[in-house]
C-alpha positions in Angstrom: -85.6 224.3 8.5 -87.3 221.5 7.2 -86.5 217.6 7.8 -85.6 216.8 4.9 -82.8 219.1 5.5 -81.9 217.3 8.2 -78.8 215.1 7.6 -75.8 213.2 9.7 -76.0 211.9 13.1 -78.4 213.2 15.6 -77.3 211.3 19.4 -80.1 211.9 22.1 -76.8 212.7 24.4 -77.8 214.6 27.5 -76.9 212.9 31.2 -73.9 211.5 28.9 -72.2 215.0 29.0 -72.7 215.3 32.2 -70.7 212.6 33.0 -67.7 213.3 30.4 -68.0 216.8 31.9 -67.7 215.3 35.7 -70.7 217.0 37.2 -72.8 216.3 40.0 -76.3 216.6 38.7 -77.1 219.4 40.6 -74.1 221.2 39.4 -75.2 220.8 36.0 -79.3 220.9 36.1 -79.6 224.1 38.1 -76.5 226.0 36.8 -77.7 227.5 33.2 -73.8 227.7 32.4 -72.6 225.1 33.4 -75.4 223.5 31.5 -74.8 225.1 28.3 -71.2 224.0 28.7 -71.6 220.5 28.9 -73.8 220.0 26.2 -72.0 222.5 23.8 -68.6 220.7 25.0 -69.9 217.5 24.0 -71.2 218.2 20.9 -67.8 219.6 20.1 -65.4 216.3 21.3 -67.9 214.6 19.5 -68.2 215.5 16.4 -71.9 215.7 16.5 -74.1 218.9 15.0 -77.3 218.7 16.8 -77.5 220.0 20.2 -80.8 218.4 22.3 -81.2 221.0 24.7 -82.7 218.6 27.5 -83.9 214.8 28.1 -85.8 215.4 31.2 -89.1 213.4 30.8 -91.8 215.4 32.8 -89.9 218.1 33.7 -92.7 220.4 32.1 -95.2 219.3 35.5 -93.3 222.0 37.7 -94.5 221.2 41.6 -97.4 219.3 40.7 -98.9 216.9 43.6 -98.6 213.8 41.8 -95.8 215.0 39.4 -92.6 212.4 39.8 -90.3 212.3 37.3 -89.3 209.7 34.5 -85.6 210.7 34.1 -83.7 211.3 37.4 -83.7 212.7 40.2 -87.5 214.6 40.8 -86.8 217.5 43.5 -86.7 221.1 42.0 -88.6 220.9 38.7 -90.1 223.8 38.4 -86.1 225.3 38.6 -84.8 222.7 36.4 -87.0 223.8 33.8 -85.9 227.1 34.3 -82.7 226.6 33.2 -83.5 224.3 30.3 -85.1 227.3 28.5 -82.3 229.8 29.5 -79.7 227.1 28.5 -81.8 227.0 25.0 -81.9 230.7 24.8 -78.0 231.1 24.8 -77.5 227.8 23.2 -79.6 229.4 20.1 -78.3 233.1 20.4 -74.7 232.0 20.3 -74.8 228.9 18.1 -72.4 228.9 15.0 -72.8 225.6 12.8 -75.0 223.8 15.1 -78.3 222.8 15.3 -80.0 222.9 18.7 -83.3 220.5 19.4 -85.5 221.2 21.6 -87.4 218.4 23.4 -90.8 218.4 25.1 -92.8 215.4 26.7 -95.8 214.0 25.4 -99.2 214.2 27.0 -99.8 210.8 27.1 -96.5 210.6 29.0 -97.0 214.0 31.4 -100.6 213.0 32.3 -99.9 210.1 35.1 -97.1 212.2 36.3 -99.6 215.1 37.4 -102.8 213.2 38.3 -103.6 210.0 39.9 -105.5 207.7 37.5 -109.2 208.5 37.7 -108.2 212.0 36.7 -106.5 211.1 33.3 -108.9 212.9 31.4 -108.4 216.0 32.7 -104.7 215.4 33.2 -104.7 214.5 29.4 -105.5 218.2 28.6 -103.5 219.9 31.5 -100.4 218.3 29.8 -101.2 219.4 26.4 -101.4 222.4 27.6 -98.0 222.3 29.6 -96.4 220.7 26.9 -97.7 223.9 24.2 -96.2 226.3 26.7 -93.1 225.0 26.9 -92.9 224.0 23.3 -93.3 227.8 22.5 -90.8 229.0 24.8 -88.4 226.5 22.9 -89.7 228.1 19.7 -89.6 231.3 20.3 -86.0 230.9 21.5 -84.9 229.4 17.8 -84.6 225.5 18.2 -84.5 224.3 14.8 -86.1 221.2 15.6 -88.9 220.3 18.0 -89.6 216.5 19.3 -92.4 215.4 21.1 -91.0 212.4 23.3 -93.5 209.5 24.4 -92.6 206.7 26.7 -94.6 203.4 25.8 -92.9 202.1 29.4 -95.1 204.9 31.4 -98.9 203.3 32.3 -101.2 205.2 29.9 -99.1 206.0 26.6 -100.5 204.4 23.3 -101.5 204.7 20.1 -101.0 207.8 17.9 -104.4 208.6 17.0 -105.6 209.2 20.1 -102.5 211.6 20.5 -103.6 213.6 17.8 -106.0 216.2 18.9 -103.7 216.7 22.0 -100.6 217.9 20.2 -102.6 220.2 17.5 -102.0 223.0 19.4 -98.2 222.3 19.4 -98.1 221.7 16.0 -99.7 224.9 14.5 -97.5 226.2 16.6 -94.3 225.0 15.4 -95.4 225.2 11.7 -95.6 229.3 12.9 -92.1 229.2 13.7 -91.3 227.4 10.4 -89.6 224.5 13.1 -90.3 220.9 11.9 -92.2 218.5 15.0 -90.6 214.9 15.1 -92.3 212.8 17.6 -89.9 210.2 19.7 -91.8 207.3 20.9 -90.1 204.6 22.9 -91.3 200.6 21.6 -93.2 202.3 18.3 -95.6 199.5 16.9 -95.2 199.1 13.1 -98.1 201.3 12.4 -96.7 204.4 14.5 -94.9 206.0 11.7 -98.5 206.4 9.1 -100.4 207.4 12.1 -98.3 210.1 13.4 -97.9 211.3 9.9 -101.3 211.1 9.4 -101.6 213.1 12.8 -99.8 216.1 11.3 -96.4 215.3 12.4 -93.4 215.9 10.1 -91.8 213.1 10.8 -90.9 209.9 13.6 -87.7 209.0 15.3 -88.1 205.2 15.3 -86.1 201.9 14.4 -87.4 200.9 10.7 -90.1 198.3 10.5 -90.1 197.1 7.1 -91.6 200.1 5.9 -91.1 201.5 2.8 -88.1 204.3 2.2 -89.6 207.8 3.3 -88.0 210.9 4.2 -90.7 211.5 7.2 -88.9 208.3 9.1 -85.8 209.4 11.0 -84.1 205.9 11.3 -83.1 205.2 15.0 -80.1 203.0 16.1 -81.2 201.1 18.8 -78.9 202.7 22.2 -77.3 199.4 22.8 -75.5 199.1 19.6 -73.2 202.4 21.0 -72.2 200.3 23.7 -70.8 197.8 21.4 -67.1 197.2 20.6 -66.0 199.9 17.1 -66.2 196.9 15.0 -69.3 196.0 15.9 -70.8 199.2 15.7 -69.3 199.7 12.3 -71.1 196.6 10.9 -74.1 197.4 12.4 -73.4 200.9 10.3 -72.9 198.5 6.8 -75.8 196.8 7.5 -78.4 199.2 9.2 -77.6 202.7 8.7 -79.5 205.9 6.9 -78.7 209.3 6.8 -79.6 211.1 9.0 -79.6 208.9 11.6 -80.9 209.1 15.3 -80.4 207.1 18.6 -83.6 205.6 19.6 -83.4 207.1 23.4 -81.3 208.6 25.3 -77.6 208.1 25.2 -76.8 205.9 27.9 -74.8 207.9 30.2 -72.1 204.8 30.2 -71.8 204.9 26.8 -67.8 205.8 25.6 -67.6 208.8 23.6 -65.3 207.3 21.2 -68.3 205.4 20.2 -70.4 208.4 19.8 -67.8 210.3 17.9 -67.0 207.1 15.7 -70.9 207.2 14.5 -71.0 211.0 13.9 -67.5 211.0 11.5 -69.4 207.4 9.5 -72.6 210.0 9.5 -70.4 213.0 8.4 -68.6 211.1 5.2 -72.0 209.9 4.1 -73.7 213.2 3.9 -70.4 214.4 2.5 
């Protein structure tokens, strides 16, 4: 797949269909069916094609010392990120029209979550190489689309150059598998979308800068606008909106699925 073959509305959803699904989080995170339940069963009241088969920042750290976690609750990692890659496996094996993405974090975002902060050099490379492991598992299982998810919010992240020689690896990888690598970076500065281009990625998930029209740019709707009233979020669609189109985070978990659904059917007559 390439991204230029990518088209309608791709949502971050993830702790969102556990809600709708009325889950504990342990009932969904380390149960690999009901996992792949509430994700497919979203994707289906929604409207939606892409699947994201997980958006739990540092999961990749295991039972690290120092590892915490950016996304919810931290206990268990190491099991929770057992289940993500079985829950990709079957959602890949028995997907019929959809598209399943697979999500791994960054090393600039995985480093201070397995090593205090004189050791971020070493830590810089001990996440690369968590993140590549994981990233082939995902591969090897049949995502059609791998994102590389940086969080400008965690102490350490910034600029794309420097990230770089860190996802290489991850890249070639990916490029094996034919599986285009979109990087996800939370508060992108104007100049993120040339530099991670220039860095070998296929394209960025980001809000729209000015920038000139280019099909490596995956416009973002800021997550807010979904918790807008219909009309709002349908003038913001007039104004604002490219196909395809991405959320610029995660899904807020409060977010109504009417809202998600009324995005994915605008999304669905455009590429129509």
């Amino acid at each position: 797949m390439r991204v230029n073959e990518v088209a309608g509305f791709l949502p971050l959803v993830y702790r969102l269909a556990v809600r709708l699904e009325q889950m504990t989080w342990n009932e969904f995170a380390f149960d690999v069916a009901n996992f792949v339940y509430a994700l497919r069963s979203a994707q289906r009241s929604m409207g939606y094609q892409f699947i994201l088969n997980n958006f739990d920042l540092g999961v990749e750290a295991g039972d690290r010392e120092h590892s915490t976690s950016v996304n919810g609750p931290g206990q268990r990692k190491e099991a929770r990120l057992a289940v993500i890659v079985e829950a990709t496996q079957r959602l890949c094996a028995e997907r019929r029209d959809q598209r399943v993405i697979g999500l791994v974090t960054g090393p600039r975002t995985l480093a201070p979550l397995i090593a205090p902060a004189e050791d971020r050099a070493d830590a810089l490379h001990e996440a690369a190489d968590l993140m590549v492991d994981v990233a082939r598992r995902y591969c090897e299982a049949g995502v059609d689309v791998l994102i590389i998810a940086e969080d400008a919010n965690v102490d350490g992240v910034s600029r794309v150059p420097e990230l770089a020689p860190l996802i290489r690896q991850t890249l070639n990888m990916a490029h094996y598998y034919a599986i285009p690598c979109v990087l996800l970076q939370r508060d992108r500065t104007r100049e993120a979308v040339r530099e991670a281009i220039d860095a070998g990625l296929d394209a960025v998930i980001g809000e729209r800068h000015g920038e000139a029209s280019t099909d490596q740019l995956i416009d973002a709707m800021p997550t807010s606008v979904l918790s807008q009233e219909p009309a709002a979020i349908i003038e913001w669609l007039r104004l604002h909106a490219r196909n395809p189109l991405s959320t610029s985070w995660e899904v807020p978990s409060a977010v109504k699925a009417e809202n998600v659904a009324l995005v994915a059917r605008a999304l669905a007559s455009v590429a129509a």
